[in-house]
C-alpha positions as CSV (number, residue, x, y, z in Angstrom):
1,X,-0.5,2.5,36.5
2,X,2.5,3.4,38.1
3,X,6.4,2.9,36.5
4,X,7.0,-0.4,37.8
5,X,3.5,-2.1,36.5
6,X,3.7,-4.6,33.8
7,X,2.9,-3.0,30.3
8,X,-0.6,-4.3,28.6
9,X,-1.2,-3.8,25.2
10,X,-4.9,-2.6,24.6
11,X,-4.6,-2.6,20.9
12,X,-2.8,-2.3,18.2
13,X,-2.4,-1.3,14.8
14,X,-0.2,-2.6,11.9
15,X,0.2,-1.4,8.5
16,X,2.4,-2.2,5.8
17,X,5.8,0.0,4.7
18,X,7.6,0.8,2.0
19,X,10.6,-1.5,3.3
20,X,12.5,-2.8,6.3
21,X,14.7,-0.2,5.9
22,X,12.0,2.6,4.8
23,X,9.0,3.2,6.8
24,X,6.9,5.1,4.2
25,X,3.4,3.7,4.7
26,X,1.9,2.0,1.8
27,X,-1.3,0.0,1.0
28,X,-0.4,-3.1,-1.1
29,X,2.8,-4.3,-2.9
30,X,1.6,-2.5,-5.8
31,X,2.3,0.7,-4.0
32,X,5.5,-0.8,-3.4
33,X,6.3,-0.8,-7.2
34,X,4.9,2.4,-7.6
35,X,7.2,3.9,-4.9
36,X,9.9,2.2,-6.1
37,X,9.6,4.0,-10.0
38,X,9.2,7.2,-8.2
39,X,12.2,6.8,-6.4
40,X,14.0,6.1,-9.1
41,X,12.3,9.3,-10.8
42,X,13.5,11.4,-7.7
43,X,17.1,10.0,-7.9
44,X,17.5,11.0,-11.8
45,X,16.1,14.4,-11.3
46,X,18.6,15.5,-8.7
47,X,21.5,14.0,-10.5
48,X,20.9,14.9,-14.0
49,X,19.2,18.3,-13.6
50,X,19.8,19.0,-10.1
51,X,16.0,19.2,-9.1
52,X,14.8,18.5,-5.6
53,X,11.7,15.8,-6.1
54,X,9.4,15.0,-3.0
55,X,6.9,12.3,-2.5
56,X,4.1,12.6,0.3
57,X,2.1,9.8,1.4
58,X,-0.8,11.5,2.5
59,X,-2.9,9.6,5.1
60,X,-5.7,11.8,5.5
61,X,-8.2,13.9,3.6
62,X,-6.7,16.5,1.8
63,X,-10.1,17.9,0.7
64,X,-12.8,19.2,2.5
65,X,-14.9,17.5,4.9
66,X,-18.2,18.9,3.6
67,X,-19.6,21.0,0.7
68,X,-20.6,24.1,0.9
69,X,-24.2,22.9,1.4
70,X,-22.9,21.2,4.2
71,X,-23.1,18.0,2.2
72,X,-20.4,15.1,3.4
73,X,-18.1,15.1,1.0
74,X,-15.9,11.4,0.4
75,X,-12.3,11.1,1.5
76,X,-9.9,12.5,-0.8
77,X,-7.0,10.6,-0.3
78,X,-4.5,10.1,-3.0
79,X,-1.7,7.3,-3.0
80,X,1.0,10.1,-3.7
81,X,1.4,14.0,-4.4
82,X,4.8,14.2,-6.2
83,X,6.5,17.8,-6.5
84,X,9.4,19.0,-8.1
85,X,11.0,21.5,-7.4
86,X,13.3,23.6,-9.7
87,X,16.9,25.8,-9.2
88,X,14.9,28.6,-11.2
89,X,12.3,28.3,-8.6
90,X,9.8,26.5,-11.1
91,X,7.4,24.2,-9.1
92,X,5.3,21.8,-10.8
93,X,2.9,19.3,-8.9
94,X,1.6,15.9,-9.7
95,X,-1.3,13.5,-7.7
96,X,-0.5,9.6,-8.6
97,X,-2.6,7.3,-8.3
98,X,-2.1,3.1,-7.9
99,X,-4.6,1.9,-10.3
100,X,-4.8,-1.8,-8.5
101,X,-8.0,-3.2,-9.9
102,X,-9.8,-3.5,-13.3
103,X,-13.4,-3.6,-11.9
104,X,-15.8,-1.1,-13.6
105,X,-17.3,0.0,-10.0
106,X,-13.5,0.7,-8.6
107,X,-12.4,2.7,-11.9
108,X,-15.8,4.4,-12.1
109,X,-15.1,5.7,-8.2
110,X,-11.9,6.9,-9.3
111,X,-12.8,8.6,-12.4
112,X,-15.1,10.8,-9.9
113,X,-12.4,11.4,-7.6
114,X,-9.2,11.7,-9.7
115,X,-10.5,15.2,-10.7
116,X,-10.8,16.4,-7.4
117,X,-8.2,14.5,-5.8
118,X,-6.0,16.9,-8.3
119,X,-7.9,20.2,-7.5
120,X,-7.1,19.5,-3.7
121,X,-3.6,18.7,-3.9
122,X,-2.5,21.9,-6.5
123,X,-1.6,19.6,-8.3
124,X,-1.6,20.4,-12.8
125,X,-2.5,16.8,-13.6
126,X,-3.2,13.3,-11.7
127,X,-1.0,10.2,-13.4
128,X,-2.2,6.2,-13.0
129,X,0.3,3.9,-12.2
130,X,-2.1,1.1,-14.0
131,X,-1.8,-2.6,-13.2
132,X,-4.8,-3.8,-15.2
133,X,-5.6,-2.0,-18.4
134,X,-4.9,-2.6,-21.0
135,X,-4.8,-5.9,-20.1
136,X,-3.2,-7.0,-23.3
137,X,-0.2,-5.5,-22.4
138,X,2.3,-7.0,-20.6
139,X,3.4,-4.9,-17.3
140,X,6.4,-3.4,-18.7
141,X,4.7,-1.4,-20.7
142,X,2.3,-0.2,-18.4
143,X,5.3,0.8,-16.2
144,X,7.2,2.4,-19.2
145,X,3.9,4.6,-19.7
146,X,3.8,5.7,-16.3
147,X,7.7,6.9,-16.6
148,X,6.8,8.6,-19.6
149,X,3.8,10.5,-17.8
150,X,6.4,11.4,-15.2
151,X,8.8,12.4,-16.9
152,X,6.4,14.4,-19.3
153,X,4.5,16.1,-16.4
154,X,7.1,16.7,-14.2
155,X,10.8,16.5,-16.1
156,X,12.5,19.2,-17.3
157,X,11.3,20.8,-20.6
158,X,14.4,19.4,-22.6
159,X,12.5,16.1,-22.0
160,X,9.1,17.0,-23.4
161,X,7.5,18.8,-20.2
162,X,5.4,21.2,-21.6
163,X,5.9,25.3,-20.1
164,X,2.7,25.1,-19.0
165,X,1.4,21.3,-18.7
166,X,-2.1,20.4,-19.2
167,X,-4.3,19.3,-16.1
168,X,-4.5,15.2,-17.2
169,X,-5.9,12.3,-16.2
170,X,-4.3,9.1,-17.6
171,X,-7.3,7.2,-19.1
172,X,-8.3,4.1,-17.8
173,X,-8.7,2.7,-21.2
174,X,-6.0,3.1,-23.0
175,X,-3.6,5.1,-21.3
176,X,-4.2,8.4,-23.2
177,X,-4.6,11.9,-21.3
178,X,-7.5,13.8,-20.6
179,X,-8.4,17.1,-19.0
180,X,-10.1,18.3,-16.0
181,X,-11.7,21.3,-15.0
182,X,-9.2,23.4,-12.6
């Protein structure tokens, strides 16, 4: 082709973002609301205690290909690695995770992954953002429990973030944390 050719499109690819005006790839409107609370999260933490909180979108594996063995290892590909950083120089590091369906095969996959998922990112604990369960709540609550998990995991320690916070997974269940191996 030379410069003054027509242009042909051969394919393309279309994914949905965050917002018109915010180009953060996402995967459903779920996401969205996710994003949206964590946003909100990243604002109060650099007003109110002057911390510097980034969320990554990874896109692509951020474990391994294979195993040791040389075993093919699944995609580790979490919705969102949240950090925050500290004026002291404190770091702390959280995987999040859109919990979108209540289907036994979807949570049983990510009960598998969640663990490593954490391991791969660094991060001290992996927090659901749980649409689904329980499902007698309405979805206020389930939001106000993912705040709290935030704000436990990776708030200041004035706001009940522990010195040294437990490796947790929110529980599919009922909300509760549990620990994984690090």
């Amino acid at each position: 082709p030379t410069p003054v050719d027509p242009v042909e499109i051969h394919s393309a690819y279309v994914h949905p973002c965050a917002s018109m005006h915010q180009v953060m790839l996402v995967d459903s409107d779920l996401e969205r609301e996710t994003l949206s609370i964590l946003q909100a999260f990243q604002w109060r933490m650099a007003r109110r205690h002057q911390a510097v909180v980034t969320i990554e979108k990874p896109m692509d594996s951020i474990g391994p290909a294979a195993a040791e063995d040389g075993t093919p290892l699944p995609p580790l590909i979490p919705d969102f690695v949240v950090t925050a950083r500290y004026r002291d120089g404190q770091e702390r590091r959280v995987v999040v995770e859109t919990m979108g369906y209540a289907d036994e095969g979807y949570r049983g996959r990510k009960r598998v992954l969640h663990p490593q998922m954490g391991r791969a990112a660094g991060a001290m604990a992996v927090l659901e953002h749980d649409f689904h369960l329980p499902g007698h709540w309405p979805q206020e609550w389930r939001d106000n429990r993912f705040k709290r998990l935030l704000w436990q995991n990776l708030g200041p320690e004035e706001h009940g973030a522990a010195a040294e916070p437990a490796n947790t997974i929110g529980d599919a269940e009922c909300g509760a944390a549990r620990t994984f191996p690090t």
